[in-house]
C-alpha positions, 0 to 999 in steps of 0.5 A: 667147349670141354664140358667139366663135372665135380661132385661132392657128398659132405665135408667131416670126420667121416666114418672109416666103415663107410668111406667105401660106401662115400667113394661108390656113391659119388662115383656113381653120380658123377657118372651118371652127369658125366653121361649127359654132358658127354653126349651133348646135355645141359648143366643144369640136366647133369647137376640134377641127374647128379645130385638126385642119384645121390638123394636115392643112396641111404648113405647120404644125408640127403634123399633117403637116408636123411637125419630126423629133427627134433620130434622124429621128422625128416625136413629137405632142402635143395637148390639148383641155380642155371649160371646162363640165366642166373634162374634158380629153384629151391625147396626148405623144409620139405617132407615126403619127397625122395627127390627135392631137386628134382622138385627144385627144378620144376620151381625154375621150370613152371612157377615165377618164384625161387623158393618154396617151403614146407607143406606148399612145397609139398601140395606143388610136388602133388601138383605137378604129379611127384609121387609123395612118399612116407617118411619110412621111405626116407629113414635108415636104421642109422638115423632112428638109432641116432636119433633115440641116443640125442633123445636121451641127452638132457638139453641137447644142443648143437653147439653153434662152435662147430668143430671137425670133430662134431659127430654127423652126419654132414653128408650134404650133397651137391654138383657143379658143371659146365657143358659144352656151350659153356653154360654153367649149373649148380645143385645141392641137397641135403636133410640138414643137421641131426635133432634140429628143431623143426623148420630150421633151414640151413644154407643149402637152398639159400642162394649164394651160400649153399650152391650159387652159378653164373657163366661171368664166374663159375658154379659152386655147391658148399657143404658142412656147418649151414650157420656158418656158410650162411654167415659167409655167403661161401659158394658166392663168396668163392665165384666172385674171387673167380670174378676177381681174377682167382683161380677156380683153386685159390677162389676155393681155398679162399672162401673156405678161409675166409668163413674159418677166419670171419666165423669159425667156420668148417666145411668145403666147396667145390667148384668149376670156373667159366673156363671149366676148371675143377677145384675143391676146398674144405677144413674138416678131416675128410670131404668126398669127392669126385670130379671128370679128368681130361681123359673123361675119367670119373676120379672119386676120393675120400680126401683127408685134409693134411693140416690144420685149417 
């Protein structure tokens, strides 16, 4: 089978002074997964290599360049799901580790649970010999003066009424593909919403609602506001419209409908089907990503949505 790659780096009002900084960084990710699927490598390899190239660029909100929680810390989440055996890994809350869904992948690999969190996610990082880093590895000066502003706002509070115009960042980052056996794999990654409080969780290492991938339907990673997408279950929501006889396109727009409609919801997916069409969906003004054409070309794109949800 053809193999097929999208990837994405957030869904929101992104930042005209950045938007080149959004398109060299997911070009440069779907690059390097299409790189392994080309010459005959898994999905779930070219999902991690696609998302962890995205952890180590500070533009993201993920990895190095993350947001700081309410008292200064950076906690990570990721997820990455093998559709062929339904398998998954995924770390919450995590510090000190440049590359979650690196440590996501040996949670599938070399334990029997999917989920680990906080410090025990961290001592199995140390375990299985990930170099921990210090948090000033992982901080930008773009968060450290994020963070000092939302510290001088009395009470602040990120409404659960989010809107396309809530400041970010929501640069949650994630990848979906299918390889030539027609196995699919999906990934995502992030370090969650600005000033949270310490241990909040979003979607994006909760199964079926931050990535979700099954070779009967598809491969899915969603992006924007975690409560919402939670709400929704959104990335198993898309692939069982798949299983339901959707396209891969219309399962997306459905889904990112769906949470606007039942929750109020903004943000976006991408996904690839078990046949290995690409789509895309979102409702916020902007969603960066970047997908393989059938030429094998890397298309990478700062979108801007042209109507209201």
């Amino acid at each position: 089978m053809k193999p097929a790659l999208i990837v994405h780096a957030g869904a929101w009002k992104i930042p005209e002074a950045t938007h080149a900084d959004h398109i060299a960084g997911i070009r440069a990710a779907a690059e390097a997964g299409w790189a392994i699927l080309a010459s005959g490598g898994s999905a779930l390899d070219a999902v991690e290599t696609a998302v962890s190239i995205m952890e180590d660029d500070p533009t993201f909100d993920a990895g190095v360049g993350s947001v700081l929680n309410r008292v200064g810390e950076i906690e990570l989440d990721a997820m990455i799901m093998d559709g062929s055996t339904l398998q998954l890994g995924a770390v919450a809350a995590v510090r000190g580790i440049t590359n979650p869904v690196k440590l996501a992948r040996l949670i599938v690999e070399d334990t029997d649970h999917s989920l680990l969190v906080g410090d025990g996610a961290r001592r199995f990082a140390e375990l299985k010999g990930m170099r921990l880093c210090a948090q000033a590895e992982l901080t930008v000066p773009r968060e450290v003066e994020r963070y000092r502003k939302l510290q001088e706002v009395p009470d602040y509070r990120l409404s659960d009424g989010f809107t396309p115009d809530t400041p970010g960042p929501w640069d949650t980052v994630g990848a979906a593909a299918m390889d030539m056996h027609g196995n699919l794999a999906a990934a995502t990654s992030t370090g969650g919403v600005h000033y949270k409080l310490p241990g909040r969780v979003g979607d994006s290492p909760l199964v079926g609602s931050g990535a979700y991938a099954d070779n009967q339907t598809g491969a899915a990673s969603a992006t924007g506001h975690g409560e919402s997408i939670m709400r929704v279950v959104l990335s198993k929501t898309a692939t069982d419209a798949i299983g339901h006889g959707k396209s891969a396109q219309a399962a997306a727009e459905y889904a990112v409908r769906t949470m606007y409609e039942r929750v109020g919801g903004y943000g976006g997916i991408i996904l690839v089907d078990y046949r290995g069409e690409i789509a895309f969906a979102f409702n916020t003004p902007h969603m960066a990503v970047a997908w393989v054409d059938v030429d094998g070309q890397v298309q990478a794109h700062l979108k801007t949505r042209q109507s209201a949800p």
